[in-house]
Each structure stands twice: as C-alpha cells, then as structure tokens.
C-alpha positions in Angstrom: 22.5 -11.8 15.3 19.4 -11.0 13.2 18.5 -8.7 15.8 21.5 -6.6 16.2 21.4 -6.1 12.4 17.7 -5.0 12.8 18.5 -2.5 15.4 21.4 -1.2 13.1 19.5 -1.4 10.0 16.6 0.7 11.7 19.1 3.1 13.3 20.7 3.8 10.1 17.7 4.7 8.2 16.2 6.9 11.2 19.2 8.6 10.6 19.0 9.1 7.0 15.4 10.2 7.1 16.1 12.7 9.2 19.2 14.1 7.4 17.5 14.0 4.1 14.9 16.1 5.9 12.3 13.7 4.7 10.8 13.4 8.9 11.7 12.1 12.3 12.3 8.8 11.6 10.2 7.2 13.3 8.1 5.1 10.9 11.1 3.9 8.3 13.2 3.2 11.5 10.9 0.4 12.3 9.6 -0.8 8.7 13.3 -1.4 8.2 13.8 -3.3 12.2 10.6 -5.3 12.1 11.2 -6.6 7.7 14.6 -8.1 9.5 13.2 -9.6 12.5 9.4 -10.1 12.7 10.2 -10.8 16.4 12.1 -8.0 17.0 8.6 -6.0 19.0 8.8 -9.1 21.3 12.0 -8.9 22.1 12.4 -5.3 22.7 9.3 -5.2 25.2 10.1 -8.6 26.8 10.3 -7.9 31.1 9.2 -4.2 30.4 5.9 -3.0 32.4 3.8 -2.1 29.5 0.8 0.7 29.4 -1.3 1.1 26.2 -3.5 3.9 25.6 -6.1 3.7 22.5 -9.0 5.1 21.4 -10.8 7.2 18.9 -10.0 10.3 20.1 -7.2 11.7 22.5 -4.7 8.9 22.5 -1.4 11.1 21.8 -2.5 13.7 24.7 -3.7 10.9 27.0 -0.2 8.8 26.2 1.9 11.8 27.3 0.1 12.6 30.2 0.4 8.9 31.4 4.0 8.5 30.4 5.1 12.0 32.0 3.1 10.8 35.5 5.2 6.9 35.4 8.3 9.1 34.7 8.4 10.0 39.0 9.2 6.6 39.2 11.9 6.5 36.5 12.9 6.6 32.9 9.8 5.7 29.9 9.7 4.2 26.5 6.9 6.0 24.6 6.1 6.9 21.2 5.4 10.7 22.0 5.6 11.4 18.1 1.9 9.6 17.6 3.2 7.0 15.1 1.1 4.3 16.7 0.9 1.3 14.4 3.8 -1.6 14.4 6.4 0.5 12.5 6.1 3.6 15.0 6.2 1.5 18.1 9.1 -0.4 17.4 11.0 2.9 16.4 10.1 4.2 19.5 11.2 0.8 21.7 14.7 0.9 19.9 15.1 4.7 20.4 14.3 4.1 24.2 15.6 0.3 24.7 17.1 1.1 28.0 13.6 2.4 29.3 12.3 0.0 32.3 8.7 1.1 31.7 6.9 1.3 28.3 3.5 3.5 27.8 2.3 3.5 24.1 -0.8 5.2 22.4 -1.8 2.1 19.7 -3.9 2.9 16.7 -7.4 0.9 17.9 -7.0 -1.8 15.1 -3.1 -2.5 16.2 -4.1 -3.2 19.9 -4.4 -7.1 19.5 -1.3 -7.4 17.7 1.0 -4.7 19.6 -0.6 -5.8 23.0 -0.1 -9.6 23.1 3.6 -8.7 21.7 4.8 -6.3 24.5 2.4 -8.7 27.4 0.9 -4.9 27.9 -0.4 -5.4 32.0 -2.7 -2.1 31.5 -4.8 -1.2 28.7 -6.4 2.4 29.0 -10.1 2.8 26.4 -10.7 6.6 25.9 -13.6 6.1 23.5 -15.0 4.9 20.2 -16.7 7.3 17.5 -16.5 6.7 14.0 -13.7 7.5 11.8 -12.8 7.9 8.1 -14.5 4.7 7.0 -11.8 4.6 3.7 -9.4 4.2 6.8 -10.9 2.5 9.6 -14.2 0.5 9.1 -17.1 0.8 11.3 -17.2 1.0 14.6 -19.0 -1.9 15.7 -16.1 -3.6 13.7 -13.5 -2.2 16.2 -15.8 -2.8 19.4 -15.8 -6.3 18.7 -11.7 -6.7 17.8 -11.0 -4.7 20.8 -13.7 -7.1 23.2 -12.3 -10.2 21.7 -8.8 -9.0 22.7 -9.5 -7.9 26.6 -11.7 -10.8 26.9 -8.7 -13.4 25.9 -6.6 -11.4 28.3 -8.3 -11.9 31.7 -5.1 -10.8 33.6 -5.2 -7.4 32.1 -6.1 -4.0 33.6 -8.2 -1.7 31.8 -9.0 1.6 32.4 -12.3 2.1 30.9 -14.4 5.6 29.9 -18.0 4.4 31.2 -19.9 7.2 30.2 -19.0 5.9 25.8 -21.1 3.1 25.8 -18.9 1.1 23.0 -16.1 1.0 25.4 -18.6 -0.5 28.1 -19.4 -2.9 26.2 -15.6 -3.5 25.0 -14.4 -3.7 28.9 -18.0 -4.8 30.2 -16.6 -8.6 31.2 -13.0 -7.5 32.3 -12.5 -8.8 35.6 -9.6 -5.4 36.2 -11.9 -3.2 34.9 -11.1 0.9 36.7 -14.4 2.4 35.4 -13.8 6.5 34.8 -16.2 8.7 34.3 -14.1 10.9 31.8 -17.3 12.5 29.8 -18.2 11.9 25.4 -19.1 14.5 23.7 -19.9 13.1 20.5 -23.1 10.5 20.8 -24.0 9.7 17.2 -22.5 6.3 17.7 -23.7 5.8 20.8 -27.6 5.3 20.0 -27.6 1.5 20.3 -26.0 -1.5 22.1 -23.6 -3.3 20.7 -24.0 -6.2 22.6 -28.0 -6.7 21.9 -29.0 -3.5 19.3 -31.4 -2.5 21.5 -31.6 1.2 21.8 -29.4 3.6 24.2 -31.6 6.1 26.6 -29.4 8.4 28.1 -30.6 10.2 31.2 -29.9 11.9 34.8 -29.0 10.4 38.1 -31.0 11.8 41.1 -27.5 13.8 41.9 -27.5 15.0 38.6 -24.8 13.1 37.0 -25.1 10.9 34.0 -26.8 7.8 32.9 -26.9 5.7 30.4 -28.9 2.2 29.8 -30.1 -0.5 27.0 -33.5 -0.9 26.3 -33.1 -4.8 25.3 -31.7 -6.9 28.1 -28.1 -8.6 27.8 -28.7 -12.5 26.9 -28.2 -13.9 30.2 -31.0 -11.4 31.4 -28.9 -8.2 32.6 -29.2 -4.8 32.3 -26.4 -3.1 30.5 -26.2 0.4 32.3 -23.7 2.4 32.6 -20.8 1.4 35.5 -20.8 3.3 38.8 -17.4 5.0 38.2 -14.6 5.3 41.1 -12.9 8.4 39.2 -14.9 10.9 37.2 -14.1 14.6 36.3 -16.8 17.5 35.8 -15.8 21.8 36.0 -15.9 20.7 40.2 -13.0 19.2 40.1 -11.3 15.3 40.1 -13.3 13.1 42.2 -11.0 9.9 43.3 -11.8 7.6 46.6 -9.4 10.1 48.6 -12.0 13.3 47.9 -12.7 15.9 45.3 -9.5 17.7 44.2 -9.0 20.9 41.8 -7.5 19.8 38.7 -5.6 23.0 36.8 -4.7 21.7 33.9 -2.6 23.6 31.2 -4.6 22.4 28.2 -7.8 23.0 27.3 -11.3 21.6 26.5 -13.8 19.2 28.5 -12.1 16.4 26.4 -8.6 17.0 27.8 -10.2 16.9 31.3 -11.6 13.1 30.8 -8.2 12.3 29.0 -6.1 13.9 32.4 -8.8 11.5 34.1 -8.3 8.4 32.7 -4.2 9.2 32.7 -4.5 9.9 36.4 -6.3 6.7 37.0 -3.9 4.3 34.7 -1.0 6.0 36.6 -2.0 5.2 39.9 -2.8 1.5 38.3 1.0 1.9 37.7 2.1 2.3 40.8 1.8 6.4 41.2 1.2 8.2 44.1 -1.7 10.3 43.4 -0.8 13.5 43.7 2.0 12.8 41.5 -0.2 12.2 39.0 -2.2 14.9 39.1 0.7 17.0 39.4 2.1 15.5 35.7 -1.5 16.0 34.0 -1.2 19.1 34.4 2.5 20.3 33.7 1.5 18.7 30.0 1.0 22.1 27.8 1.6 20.5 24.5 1.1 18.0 22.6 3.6 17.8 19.1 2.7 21.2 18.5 -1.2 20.8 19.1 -2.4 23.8 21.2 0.6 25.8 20.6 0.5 29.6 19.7 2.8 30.9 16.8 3.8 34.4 15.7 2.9 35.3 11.9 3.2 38.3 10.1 1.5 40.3 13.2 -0.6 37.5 14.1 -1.1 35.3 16.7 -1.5 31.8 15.6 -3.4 29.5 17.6 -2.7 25.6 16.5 -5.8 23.4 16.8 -5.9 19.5 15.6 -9.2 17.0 14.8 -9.6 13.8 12.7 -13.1 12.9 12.9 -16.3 14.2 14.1 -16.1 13.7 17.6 -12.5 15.5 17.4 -13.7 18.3 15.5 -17.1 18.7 18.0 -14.6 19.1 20.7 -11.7 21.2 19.0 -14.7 23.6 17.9 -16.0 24.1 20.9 -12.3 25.2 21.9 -12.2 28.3 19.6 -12.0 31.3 20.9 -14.9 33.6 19.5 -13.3 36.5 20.7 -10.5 36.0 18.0 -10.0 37.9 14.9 -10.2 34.8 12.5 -10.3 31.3 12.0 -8.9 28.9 9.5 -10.4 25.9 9.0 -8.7 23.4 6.9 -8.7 20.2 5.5 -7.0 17.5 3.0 -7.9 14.5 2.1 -4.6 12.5 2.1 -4.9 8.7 2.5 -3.2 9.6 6.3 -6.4 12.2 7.1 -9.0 9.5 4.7 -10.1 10.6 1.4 -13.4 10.3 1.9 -14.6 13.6 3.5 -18.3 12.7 4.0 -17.6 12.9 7.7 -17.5 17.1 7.6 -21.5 16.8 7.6 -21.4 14.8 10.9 -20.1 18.4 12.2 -21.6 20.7 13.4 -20.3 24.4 12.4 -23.2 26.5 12.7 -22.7 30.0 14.6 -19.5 31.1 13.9 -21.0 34.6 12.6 -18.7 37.1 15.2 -15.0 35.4 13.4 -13.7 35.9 10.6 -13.6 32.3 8.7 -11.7 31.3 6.0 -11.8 27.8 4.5 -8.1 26.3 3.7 -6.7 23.4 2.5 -6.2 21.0 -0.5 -10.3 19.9 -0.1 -10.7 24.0 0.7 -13.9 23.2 -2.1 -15.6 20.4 0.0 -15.4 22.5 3.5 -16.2 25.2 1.6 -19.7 23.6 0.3 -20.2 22.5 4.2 -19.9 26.2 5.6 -21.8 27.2 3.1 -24.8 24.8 4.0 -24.2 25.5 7.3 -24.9 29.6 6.5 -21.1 30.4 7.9 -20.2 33.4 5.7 -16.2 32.6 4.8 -13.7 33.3 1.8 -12.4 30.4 0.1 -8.1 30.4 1.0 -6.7 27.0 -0.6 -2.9 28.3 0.1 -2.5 27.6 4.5 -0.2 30.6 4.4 -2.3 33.1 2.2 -5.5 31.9 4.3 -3.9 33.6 7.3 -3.0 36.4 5.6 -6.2 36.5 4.3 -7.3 37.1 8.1 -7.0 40.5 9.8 -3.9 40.8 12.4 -4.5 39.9 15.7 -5.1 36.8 16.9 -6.4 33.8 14.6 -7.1 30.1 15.4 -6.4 27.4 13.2 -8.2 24.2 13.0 -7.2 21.5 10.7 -7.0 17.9 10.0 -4.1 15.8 10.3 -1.6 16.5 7.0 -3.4 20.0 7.0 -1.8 20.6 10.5 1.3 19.1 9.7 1.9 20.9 6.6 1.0 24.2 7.9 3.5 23.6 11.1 6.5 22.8 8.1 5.4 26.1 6.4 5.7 28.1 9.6 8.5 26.7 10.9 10.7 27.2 7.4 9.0 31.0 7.4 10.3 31.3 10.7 13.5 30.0 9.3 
C-alpha cells in the first residue's frame, strides 16, 4: 500500500513540475516517492540486472553509451537526464519500472548507498580528479568510500580506468576487476598513492604506451603499478582480445574515446556482442544537449559543458580555434559549487586567434583568470549579449553546469 501511494505521489508531482514549467521532474518525482517509502529504491530495482557508471568526469556520456549498447538486448531503465543522486534515480526507476535491465550514472558519494540498494552486478570507475571542494570533499575522501564499497562487494564486476591511478587503487583488490586503458588527462591528483603516499612516476613502456608506478611499496611488499589492460583506446583504434578495430565515434575529444572504451567493455560484461557495442558508442551524438550546435542571430552555436578542472582541460582542448569566438562562462550556484578557486587549476593560455568573451553570473572571477592568463577578452555578464557580443559565424560556448543550462532555456525560449 505505502508503495503504490509513493509511485502515485511521485507521479503526480513529476507532473506538476513539468506543467508549471519549473523542469523535467525528475528530482521532486523521487523526493516525493522515496519521503513515502524509504524502501521504495529496493523495491523498484529488486530482480533487475543493474549497471552503474561513476566517476569524476564523463558519467552522463559514459551512462548513455552503456545503456544505448544493453538496449540490443531489450528495453533499459536509465536516468539519461544526469540527476544521479537518490532522488534522480528513483524518478528514473518509476518512469521505467517495466525496464528488465537498469544502467545508472551515480554521483561518486551516492555509490554505496544506491549500489547495495539496486544489488548493482557491474560497477563501471571512469576516474577521480578533484571537484568543487564546497560540494564534494577531497579526493582521497572519495577513493576511500568508493574502496570500502567494492571491497565489501567481492561478487561485483568493475570496469576499471587503469591509467587514473585513484581508481587503481579503488578497484586494486577486486577479484572482477576489467582493467581499461581509457587515458586521464588531468594528473594533478594523481602525483601520490593513496594506498602508501609514496610518490607517482609516470613513464613509457618499451612499445610506447603508458606507465605508471609508486615509489613506496604496498604494505604487504608489492608494487603498485599500473594493471596490464585487456581494452585500451589511443587515435589507432579500439584494442579488445579479438584485434584492433576503428572506432568512429560521433562525439568528440580523447575523453569521449576512453568513456566509449570503458562503455564498450561494461557492455560486453553485460552480455553484448561486441560489435554491437561498438556499433551503439558510436550512434551516441549527444548528450542532454552537450555538443549540440544551435542557430543564433547568424551564428552558429556550438554547446560545450565542464564542472571541474579535469572537465574543462578536456572541453578546452575541444574548441575549435578556427571559430569566430568563444564564450566562456561560469556561475557559482550551490549546483556548479560556489567556491570558484578551481578556475586557476586550468589552464587557458593561448587562445590569442578567437575572439573571447567572459560570461556568466561569476563573468568578474573568470574574467580576473583570463586576464592572468594574458587571454585578451571583453567582459559579457548577460549569456545572450555575450554571443552577440561575438562576430557572426561560428562561436563555441563553454560553460559550467547552471551556466549551460541557463543559456540552453534562453535559446530555446528565443527560438520560441
């Protein structure tokens, strides 16, 4: 009984949200469900094979990738709106309750919790960098939550990035571990162990591939070195035990290249073929928007999304120079953190050939950064005036999390 009213309860305010135009629904959908019946995550996921992707960076691309390759073998439960903490995944259980398979990106904090209540049989680690620390904590602090939970779940299979140290240490004692070679990008938090705080050298293979190792040896006398991987992904291609293989994928970046990687390798974890897969990596083009190109006023808009310094490393290194401008913006909503000390762990020197404008409700700190950083730009606060404040053409737009949101409502009401 107290679950049928839950699943009412949360239906009825999904729907109101979204007919007051206040969202989706799909966080007050599940406040409302999960205040009735604490249990009501158990009993949703209960005899449901369950996937869950988590990570720093790349969750919400890795998540649909995985959930559109376990679709060949028949209908999925996923929350492909990114609300990844208890609220969004039990929206997105009740909205597909008749799903036989569940794949979820969980925020990395959430995965104890989340995981032990759906009896998740894969567990898919991306990487760990360091986030807003008014949101998050430090990493080390996550390391350790997540090791604790994959060590108490010796049945589970994780699919584990073995070139980001902190998630070889999180998966280093899993007896299911599929090491992937999926690439970082971002190393600042990878200059020490976490399991002995010894230091991290990172070097070359004799076939040229990477290497990684701790100074201090482990306390029962290993070394901890980086995992011989049986997937990895470099500009040759996806290498799996059945060859080397092109891999075209629709979305850009070397980050999106590990994240088809490690989606490819939890799929066929699943239960998928190969080469269906691969095939569902790359039909993904999208991701809520991210990556998307939108008409304005005579310009091409190019939609770019980061969080945190790894994120914005790799978005930036996505920009096309050749463009007529770029917006960068940011806010410092409790949803992006509103401590923005993070911008000086980025990097964004030589942008001279664009055009740069700095947007957003923190327009002031960025600007500040650029500014240290010798990037010539005009300071835009308005998202809408900053791309008019670019010359037509084409302009790409990289912003933070409420930054991007925002900035997709504006278009989408200009657009009417």
């Amino acid at each position: 009984m107290i679950t049928t009213l839950a699943v009412r309860a949360a239906d009825a305010a999904t729907w109101a949200s979204r007919k007051a135009g206040r969202g989706n629904g799909g966080m007050i959908g599940g406040l409302v469900a999960g205040f009735i019946d604490p249990k009501l995550m158990e009993r949703l996921g209960k005899g449901r094979p369950c996937a869950i992707v988590t990570g720093t960076n790349g969750k919400s691309t890795t998540t649909r990738m995985l959930a559109e390759a376990v679709r060949t073998l028949g209908p999925v439960c996923t929350n492909d709106g990114g609300d990844n903490m208890d609220a969004g995944v039990i929206s997105a259980l009740l909205a597909g309750r008749d799903a036989p398979r569940i794949v979820m990106e969980v925020d990395e904090l959430h995965v104890p919790g989340i995981g032990t209540k759906l009896d998740a049989s894969v567990l898919v680690l991306l990487n760990l960098s360091r986030d807003q620390l008014d949101r998050v904590g430090e990493i080390n602090k996550i390391e350790r939550v997540l090791r604790d939970y994959v060590e108490s779940h010796p049945e589970l299979t994780v699919v584990a990035n073995c070139d980001d140290v902190q998630v070889t240490s999180v998966a280093w004692n899993c007896p299911n571990v599929v090491w992937v070679s999926a690439g970082v990008g971002f190393t600042g938090d990878s200059t020490s162990c976490p399991r002995t705080g010894g230091a991290i050298i990172r070097t070359e293979k004799a076939d040229g591939s990477p290497d990684w190792f701790a100074v201090k040896p482990l306390p029962d006398g290993g070394e901890f070195r980086r995992p011989d991987p049986v997937i990895s992904v470099d500009a040759a291609g996806l290498h799996t035990a059945s060859g080397t293989r092109e891999l075209s994928l629709t979305l850009p970046g070397n980050a999106n290249r590990g994240n088809a990687a490690q989606a490819i390798a939890a799929a066929m974890a699943l239960g998928v073929p190969e080469d269906a897969a691969v095939a569902a990596a790359e039909r993904v083009d999208n991701v809520a928007g991210r990556y998307s190109t939108i008409e304005f006023e005579g310009r091409e808009v190019h939609l770019l999304l980061a969080k945190n310094p790894a994120g914005w490393q790799e978005a930036l290194s996505m920009v096309d120079r050749t463009a007529d401008g770029l917006v960068i913006s940011v806010n410092g909503q409790v949803a992006d953190g509103t401590d923005l000390s993070w911008l000086w762990d980025v990097v964004f020197e030589n942008f001279e050939s664009l055009k740069v404008v700095a947007a957003g409700e923190r327009s002031a700190d960025l600007a500040v950064r650029l500014g240290y950083a010798g990037v010539e730009h005009d300071t835009v606060p308005g998202m809408l005036d900053a791309l008019r404040a670019c010359p037509p053409g084409r302009v790409e737009v990289l912003a933070n999390y409420t930054a991007f949101r925002d900035l997709k409502k504006a278009l989408e009401a200009h657009h009417g």
